[in-house]
C-alpha positions as CSV (number, residue, x, y, z in Angstrom):
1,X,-131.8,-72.1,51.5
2,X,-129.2,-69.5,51.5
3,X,-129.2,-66.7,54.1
4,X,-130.3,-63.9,51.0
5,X,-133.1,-66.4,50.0
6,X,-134.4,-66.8,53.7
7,X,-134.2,-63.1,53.9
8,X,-136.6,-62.8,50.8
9,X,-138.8,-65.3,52.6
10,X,-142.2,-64.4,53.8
11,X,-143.8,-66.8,56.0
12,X,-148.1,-66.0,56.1
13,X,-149.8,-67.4,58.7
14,X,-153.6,-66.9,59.5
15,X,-154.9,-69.3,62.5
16,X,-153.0,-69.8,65.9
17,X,-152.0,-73.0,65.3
18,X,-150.4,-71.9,62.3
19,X,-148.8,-68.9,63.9
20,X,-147.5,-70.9,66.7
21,X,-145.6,-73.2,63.7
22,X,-144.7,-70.2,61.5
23,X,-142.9,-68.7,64.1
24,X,-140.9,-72.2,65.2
25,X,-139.8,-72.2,61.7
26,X,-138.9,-68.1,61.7
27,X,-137.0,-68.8,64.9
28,X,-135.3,-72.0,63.2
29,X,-134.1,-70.3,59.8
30,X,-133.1,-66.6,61.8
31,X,-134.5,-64.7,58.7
32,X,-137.5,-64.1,56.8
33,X,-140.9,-61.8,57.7
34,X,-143.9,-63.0,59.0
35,X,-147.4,-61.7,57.9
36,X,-150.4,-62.5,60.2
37,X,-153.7,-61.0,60.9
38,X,-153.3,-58.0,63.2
39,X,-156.4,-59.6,65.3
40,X,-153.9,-61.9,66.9
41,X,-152.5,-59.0,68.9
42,X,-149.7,-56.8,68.4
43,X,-146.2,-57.6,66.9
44,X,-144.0,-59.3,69.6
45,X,-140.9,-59.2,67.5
46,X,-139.6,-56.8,64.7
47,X,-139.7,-59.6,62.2
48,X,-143.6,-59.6,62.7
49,X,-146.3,-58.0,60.5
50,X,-149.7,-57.8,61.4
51,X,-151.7,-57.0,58.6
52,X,-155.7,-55.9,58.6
53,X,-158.4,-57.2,56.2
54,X,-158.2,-60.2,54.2
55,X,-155.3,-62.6,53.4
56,X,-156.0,-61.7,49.4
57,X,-155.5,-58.3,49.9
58,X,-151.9,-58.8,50.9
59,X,-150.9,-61.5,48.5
60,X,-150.1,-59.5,45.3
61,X,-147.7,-57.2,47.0
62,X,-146.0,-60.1,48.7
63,X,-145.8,-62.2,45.8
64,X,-143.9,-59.1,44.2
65,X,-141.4,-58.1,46.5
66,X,-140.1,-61.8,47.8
67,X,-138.5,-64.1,46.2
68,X,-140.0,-67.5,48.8
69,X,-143.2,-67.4,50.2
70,X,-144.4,-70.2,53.1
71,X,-148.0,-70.2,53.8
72,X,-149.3,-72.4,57.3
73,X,-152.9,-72.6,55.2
74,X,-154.3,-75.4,53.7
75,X,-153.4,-76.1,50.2
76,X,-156.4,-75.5,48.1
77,X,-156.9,-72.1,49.9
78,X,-153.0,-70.9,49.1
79,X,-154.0,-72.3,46.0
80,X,-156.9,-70.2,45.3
81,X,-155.0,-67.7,47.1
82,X,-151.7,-67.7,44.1
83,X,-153.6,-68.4,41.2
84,X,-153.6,-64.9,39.9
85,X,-150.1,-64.3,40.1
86,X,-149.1,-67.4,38.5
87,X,-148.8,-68.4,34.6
88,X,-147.8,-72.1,35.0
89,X,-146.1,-74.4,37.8
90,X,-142.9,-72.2,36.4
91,X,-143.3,-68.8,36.2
């Protein structure tokens, strides 16, 4: 990925274990925002954004402003999760 696609990257993230690995890969690429329930505690870095309520609730507006999104979920769930936003695997 390019540094302007990273930086339209949002990386979601919901369980610890999936935080813990979203933000290795944060850290790895140096760009990109990540979303994460705001139970896990405040923001520890200004690329961090806790969110409240439910995962859904956030997806539309994320799916409209970035260009990559990486979800640490399991797939049917992201799945579920996309499937109003989508028309076919292309658009």
């Amino acid at each position: 990925m390019t540094s302007s696609a990273t930086s339209r990257t949002a990386i979601i993230a919901v369980t610890r274990h999936g935080l813990d690995q979203a933000k290795r890969l944060r850290q790895q690429l140096g760009a990109g925002r990540l979303y994460r329930p705001a139970h896990h505690g405040p923001a520890q870095h200004r690329w961090e954004s806790p969110y409240e309520g439910p995962l859904s609730a956030q997806i539309e507006a994320l799916f409209g402003h970035y260009g990559h999104l990486v979800f640490f979920l399991a797939t049917g769930a992201v799945t579920r999760l996309i499937a109003p936003y989508i028309a076919d695997k292309a658009t």
